[in-house]
N, C-alpha and C positions, 0 to 999 in steps of 0.2 A: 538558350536553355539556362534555367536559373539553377545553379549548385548550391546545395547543403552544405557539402563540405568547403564551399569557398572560405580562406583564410586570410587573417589582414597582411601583414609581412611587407607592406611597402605595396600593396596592390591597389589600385584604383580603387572607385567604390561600383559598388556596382546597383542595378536599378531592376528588379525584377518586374515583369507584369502582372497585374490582378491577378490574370487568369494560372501566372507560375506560382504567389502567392497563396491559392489557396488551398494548397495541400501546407501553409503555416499554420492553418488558422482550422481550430474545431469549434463548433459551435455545438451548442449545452442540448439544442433538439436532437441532433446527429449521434448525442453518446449515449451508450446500450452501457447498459450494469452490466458492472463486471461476471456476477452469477450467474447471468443466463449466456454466458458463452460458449460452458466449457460443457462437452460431451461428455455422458456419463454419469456428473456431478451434478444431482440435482438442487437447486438456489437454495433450500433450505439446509444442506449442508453447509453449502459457503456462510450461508447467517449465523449457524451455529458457532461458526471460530473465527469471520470476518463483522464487520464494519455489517449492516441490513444491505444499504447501497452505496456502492463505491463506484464512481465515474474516473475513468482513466485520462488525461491528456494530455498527458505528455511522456516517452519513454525514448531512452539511448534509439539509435540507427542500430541494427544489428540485434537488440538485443532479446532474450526468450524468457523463459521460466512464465510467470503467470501472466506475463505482458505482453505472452508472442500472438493472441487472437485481437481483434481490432485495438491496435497500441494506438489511435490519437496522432497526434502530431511528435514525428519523429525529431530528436534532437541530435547533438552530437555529443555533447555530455553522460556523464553519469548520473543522470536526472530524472528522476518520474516525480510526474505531479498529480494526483489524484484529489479528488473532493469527496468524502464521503458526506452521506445523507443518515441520520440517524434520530428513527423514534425515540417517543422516550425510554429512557432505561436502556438502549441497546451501545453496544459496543462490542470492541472483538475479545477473542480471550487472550489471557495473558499470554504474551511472545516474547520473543528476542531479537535481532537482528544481529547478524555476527560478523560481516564486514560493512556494512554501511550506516550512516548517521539517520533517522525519520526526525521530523520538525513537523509539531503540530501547531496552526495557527486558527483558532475559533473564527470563524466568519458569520456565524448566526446562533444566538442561543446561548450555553453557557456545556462545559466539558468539565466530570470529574478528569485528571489523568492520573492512574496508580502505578509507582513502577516499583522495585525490589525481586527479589527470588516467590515471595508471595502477596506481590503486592501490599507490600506494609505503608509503604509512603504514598503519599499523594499532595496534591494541588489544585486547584479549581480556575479555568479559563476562564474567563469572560469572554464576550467580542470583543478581537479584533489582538486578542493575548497569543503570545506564541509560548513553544517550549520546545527546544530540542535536546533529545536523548543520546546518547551516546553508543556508543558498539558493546554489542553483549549485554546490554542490563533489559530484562525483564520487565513490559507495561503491557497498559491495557486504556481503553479511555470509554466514558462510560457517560450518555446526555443525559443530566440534571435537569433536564426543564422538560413540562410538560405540552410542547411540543415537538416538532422535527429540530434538529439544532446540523448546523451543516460545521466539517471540520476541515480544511484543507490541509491534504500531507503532501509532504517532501520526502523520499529519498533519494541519499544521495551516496554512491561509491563508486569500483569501477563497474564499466558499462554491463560486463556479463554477471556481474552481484546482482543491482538493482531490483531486479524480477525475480530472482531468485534466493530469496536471504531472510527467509521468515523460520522460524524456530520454537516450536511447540513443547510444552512438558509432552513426556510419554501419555500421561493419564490421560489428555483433552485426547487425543491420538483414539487411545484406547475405550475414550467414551463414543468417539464419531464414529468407530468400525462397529460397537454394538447398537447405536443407535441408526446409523446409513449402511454396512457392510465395510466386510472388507473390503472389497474393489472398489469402494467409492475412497476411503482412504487411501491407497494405493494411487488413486488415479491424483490425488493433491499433490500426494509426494510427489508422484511424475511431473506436475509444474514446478517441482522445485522446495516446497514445501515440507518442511520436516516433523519432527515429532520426537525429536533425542536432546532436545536443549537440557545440555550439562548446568545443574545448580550449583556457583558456588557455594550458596551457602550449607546444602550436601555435602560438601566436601569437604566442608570447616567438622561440620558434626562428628 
């Protein structure tokens, strides 16, 4: 039987079979948007403050928050790997991440990214441009071209962050509960999801 958790340490190598093999490997027909998983939460909610579509494929062993319904291939790291799919013009709203690093790398198309307290800064991806942001700062990425533009993200921290570490202003919060209900905010938060992202720049004023 072929372990995930196997570790190098002076141990042989080991040789797994195709058929142990292929719970490594996801393939692109296999993966469901992330929006139509979650109970409750109807897809046009998640558009309103995520990515249109967001394919999940890679997430920690063990871990929850918006990545415990079909996680893709489990790793053993603090790693998820997603690809989003985005029309023109779309993107998600301004966020934060607050213990972990996200790295955006254009794979097709061209990406505004904005980061700051209100998106004051920015830069523009090309394909095949990366850009990774830091903990706690405030983006949002947004496709320039007038087609689909595909983005692949990375987070990365510890295992029980990763899925859980997304950070909302109040207002987007307070827009999604009048426009979907409360319960349907309530049910984001319940993956982990927040809507209290402290501004510092609030706190200077």
């Amino acid at each position: 039987m072929f372990d995930i958790n196997h570790q190098g340490d002076d141990m042989p190598t080991i040789t797994p079979k195709p058929e142990e093999m292929e719970s490594r490997i996801m393939r692109f027909r296999n993966l469901v948007p992330k929006k139509t998983r979650y109970e409750g939460i109807p897809p046009e909610a998640f558009e309103a403050i995520a990515a249109n579509t967001i394919y999940q494929y890679l997430a920690p062993e063990g871990d929850g928050g918006a990545y415990r319904n079909h996680p893709g291939v489990r790793s053993l790291d603090g790693l998820t790997i997603n690809l989003c799919r985005c029309p023109p013009g779309d993107g998600p709203a301004l966020h934060a991440h607050d213990r972990t690093i996200e790295t955006f790398m254009c794979m097709k198309g061209e990406f505004e990214i904005r980061w700051g307290d209100q998106g004051e800064h920015s830069t523009i991806l090309e394909e095949l441009d990366l850009i990774s942001l830091p903990m706690k700062v405030m983006r949002k990425f947004r496709n320039t071209r007038t087609e689909d533009s595909l983005l692949l993200v990375l987070i990365q921290g510890a295992n029980k962050d990763v899925g859980a570490d997304v950070q909302y202003a109040s207002e987007t919060g307070d827009r999604l509960a009048e426009r979907f209900g409360q319960d349907v905010r309530e049910r984001i938060e319940n993956m982990g999801w927040r809507f209290d992202a402290e501004l510092g720049s609030l706190a200077k004023s």
